[in-house]
Backbone bond lengths (Angstrom), bond angles and torsions (degrees), N, CA, C in turn:
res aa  C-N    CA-C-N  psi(-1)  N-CA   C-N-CA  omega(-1)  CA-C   N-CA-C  phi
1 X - - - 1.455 - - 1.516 108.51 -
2 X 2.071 121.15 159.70 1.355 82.53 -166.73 1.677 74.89 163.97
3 X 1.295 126.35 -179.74 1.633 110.64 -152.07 1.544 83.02 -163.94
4 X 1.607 89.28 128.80 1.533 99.17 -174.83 1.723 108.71 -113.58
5 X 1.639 116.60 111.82 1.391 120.35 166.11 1.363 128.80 -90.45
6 X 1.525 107.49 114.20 1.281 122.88 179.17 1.330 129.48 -88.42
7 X 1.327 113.43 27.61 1.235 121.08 -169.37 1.525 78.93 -120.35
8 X 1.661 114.58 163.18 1.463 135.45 -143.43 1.408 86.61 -102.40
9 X 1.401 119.25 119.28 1.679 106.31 165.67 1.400 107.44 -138.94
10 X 1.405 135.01 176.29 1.082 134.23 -178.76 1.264 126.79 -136.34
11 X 1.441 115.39 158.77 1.982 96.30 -132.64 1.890 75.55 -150.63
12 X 1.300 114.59 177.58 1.226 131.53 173.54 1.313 124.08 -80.09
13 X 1.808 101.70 -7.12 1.544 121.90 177.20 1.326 106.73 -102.09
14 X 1.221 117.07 -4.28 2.032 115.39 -176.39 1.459 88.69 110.46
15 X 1.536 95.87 170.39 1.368 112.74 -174.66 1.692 114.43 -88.17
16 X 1.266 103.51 145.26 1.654 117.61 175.67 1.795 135.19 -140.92
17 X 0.840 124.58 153.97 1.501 119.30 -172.95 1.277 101.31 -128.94
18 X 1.778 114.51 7.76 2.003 115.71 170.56 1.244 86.75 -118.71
19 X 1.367 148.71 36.78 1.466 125.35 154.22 1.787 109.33 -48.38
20 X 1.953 86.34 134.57 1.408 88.24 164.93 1.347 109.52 -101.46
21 X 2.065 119.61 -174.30 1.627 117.93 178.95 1.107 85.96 -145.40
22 X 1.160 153.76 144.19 1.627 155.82 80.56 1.473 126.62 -58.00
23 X 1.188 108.58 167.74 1.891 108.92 -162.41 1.533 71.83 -120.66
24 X 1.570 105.22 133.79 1.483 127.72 165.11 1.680 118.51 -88.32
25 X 1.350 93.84 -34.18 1.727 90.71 173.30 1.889 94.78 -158.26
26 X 0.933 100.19 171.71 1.868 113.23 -172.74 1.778 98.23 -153.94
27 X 1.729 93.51 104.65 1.360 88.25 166.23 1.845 114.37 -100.63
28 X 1.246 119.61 153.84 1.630 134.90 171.83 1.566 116.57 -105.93
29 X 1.354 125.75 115.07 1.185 110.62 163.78 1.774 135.34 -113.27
30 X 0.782 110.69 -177.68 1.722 104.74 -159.64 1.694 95.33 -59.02
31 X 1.334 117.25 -29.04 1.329 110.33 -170.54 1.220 130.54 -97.06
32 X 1.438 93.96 9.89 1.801 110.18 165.54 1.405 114.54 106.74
33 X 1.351 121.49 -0.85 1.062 147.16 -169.20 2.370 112.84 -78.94
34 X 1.015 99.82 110.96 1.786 107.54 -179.51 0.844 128.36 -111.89
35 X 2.196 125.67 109.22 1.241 82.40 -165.83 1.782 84.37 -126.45
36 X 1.307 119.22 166.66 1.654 131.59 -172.62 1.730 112.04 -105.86
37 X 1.103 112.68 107.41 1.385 94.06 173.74 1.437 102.42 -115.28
38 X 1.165 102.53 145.68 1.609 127.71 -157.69 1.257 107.78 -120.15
39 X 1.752 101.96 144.07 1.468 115.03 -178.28 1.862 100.47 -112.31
40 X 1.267 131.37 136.44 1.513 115.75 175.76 1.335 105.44 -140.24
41 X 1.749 107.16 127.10 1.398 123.64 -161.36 1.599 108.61 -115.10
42 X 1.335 134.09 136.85 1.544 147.98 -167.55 1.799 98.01 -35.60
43 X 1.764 104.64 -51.94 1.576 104.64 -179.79 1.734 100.24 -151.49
44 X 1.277 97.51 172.26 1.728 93.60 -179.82 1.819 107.30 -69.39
45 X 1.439 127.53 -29.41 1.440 124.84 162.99 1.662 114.00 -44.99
46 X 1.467 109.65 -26.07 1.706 82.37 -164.92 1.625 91.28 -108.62
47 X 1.665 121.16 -2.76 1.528 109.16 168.85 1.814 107.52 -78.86
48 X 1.393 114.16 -40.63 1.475 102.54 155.67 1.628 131.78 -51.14
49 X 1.420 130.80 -27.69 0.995 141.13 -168.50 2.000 109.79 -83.19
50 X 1.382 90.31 -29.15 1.342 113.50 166.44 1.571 125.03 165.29
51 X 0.692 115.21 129.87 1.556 164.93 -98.88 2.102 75.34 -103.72
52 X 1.251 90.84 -69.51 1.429 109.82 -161.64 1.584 109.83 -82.25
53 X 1.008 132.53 7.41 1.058 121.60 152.67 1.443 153.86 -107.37
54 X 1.595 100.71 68.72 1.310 134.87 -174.55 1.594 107.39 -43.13
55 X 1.526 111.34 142.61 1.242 121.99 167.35 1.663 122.50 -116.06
56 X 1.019 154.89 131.73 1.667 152.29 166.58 1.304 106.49 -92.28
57 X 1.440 86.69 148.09 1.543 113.55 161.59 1.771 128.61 -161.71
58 X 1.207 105.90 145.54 1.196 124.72 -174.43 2.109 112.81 -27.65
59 X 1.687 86.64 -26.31 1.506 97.95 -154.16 1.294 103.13 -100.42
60 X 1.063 125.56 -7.69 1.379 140.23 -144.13 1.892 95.76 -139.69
61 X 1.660 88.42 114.00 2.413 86.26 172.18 1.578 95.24 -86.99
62 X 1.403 99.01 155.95 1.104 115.36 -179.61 1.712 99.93 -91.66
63 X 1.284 126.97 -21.14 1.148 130.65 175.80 1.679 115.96 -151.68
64 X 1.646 103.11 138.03 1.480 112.63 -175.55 1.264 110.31 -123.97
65 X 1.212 117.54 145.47 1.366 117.33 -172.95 2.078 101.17 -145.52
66 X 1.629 103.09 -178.65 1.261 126.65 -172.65 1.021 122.48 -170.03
67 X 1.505 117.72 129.69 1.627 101.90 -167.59 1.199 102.56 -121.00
68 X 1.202 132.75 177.01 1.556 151.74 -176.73 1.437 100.10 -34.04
69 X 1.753 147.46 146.54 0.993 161.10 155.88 1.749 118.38 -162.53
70 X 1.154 95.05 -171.90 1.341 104.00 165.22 1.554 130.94 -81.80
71 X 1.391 124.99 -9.66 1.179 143.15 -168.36 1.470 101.23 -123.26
72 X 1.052 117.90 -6.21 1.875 109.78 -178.17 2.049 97.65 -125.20
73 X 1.516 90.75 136.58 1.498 95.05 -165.51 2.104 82.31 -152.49
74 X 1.123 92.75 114.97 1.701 107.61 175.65 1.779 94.31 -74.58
75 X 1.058 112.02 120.13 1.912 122.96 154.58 1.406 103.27 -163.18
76 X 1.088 105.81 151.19 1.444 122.69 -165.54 1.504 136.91 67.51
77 X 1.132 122.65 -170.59 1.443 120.29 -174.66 1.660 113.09 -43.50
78 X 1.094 121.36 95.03 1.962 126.82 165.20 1.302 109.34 -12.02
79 X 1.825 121.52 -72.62 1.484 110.75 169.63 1.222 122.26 -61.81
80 X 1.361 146.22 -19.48 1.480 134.95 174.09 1.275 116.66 -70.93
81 X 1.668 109.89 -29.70 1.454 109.44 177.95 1.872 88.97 -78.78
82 X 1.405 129.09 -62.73 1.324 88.08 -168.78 1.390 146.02 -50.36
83 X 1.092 106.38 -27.88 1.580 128.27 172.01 1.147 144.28 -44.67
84 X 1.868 90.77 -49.86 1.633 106.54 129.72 1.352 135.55 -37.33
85 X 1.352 106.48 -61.98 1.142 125.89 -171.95 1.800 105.05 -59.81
86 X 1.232 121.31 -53.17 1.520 123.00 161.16 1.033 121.44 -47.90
87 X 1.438 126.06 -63.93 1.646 106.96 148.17 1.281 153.25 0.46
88 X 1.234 86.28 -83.16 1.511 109.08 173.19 1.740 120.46 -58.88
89 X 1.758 116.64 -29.94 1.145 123.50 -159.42 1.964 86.38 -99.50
90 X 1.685 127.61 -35.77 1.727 120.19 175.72 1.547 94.95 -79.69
91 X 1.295 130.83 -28.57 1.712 88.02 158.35 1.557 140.83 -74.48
92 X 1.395 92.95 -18.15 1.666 94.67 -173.70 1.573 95.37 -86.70
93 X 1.218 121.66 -9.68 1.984 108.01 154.87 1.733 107.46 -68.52
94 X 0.920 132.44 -19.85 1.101 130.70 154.54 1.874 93.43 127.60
95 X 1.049 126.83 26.79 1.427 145.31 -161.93 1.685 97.45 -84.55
96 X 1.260 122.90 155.09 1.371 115.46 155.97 1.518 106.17 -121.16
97 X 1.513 116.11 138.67 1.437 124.08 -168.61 1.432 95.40 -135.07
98 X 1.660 94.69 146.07 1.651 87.13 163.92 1.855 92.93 -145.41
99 X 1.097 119.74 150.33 1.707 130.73 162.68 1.441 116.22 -19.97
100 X 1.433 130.84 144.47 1.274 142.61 170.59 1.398 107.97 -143.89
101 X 1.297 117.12 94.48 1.732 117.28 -172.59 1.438 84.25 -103.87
């Protein structure tokens, strides 16, 4: 699973508009607190091709998080809520994302 941005960004690997994202680990804490740390690859071919060869960029967090409120309520699958939550946080950079199951 894994979130594909089609908006043009630029990375240390050259520029792309198929960057992929997967969450490498998702921590939870007692206080309601989520945070996503993210791996982001040129396209989903070269995160299949290998695994480990991550790319950065300016445009792109390497980690997203959320803490306890009134609008955030943990139920269900840990990665779906983060995923969401990644989502939701590269569009409001003004990013366009869409799902990669």
């Amino acid at each position: 699973m894994g979130l594909k941005i089609t908006s043009e960004i630029y990375t240390d690997g050259g520029t792309t508009s198929d960057a992929y994202v997967n969450i490498e680990t998702v921590k939870v804490s007692k206080s309601g607190t989520i945070n996503a740390f993210l791996n982001l690859y040129l396209n989903e071919e070269a995160r299949l091709a290998d695994p480990t060869k991550t790319v950065t960029s300016q445009q792109v967090y390497s980690r997203v998080g959320k803490t306890d409120d009134s609008a955030f309520t943990l139920t269900g699958n840990v990665y779906e809520v983060a995923y969401a939550l990644t989502k939701e946080k590269l569009e409001a950079f003004g990013l366009t994302v869409i799902d990669s199951i």
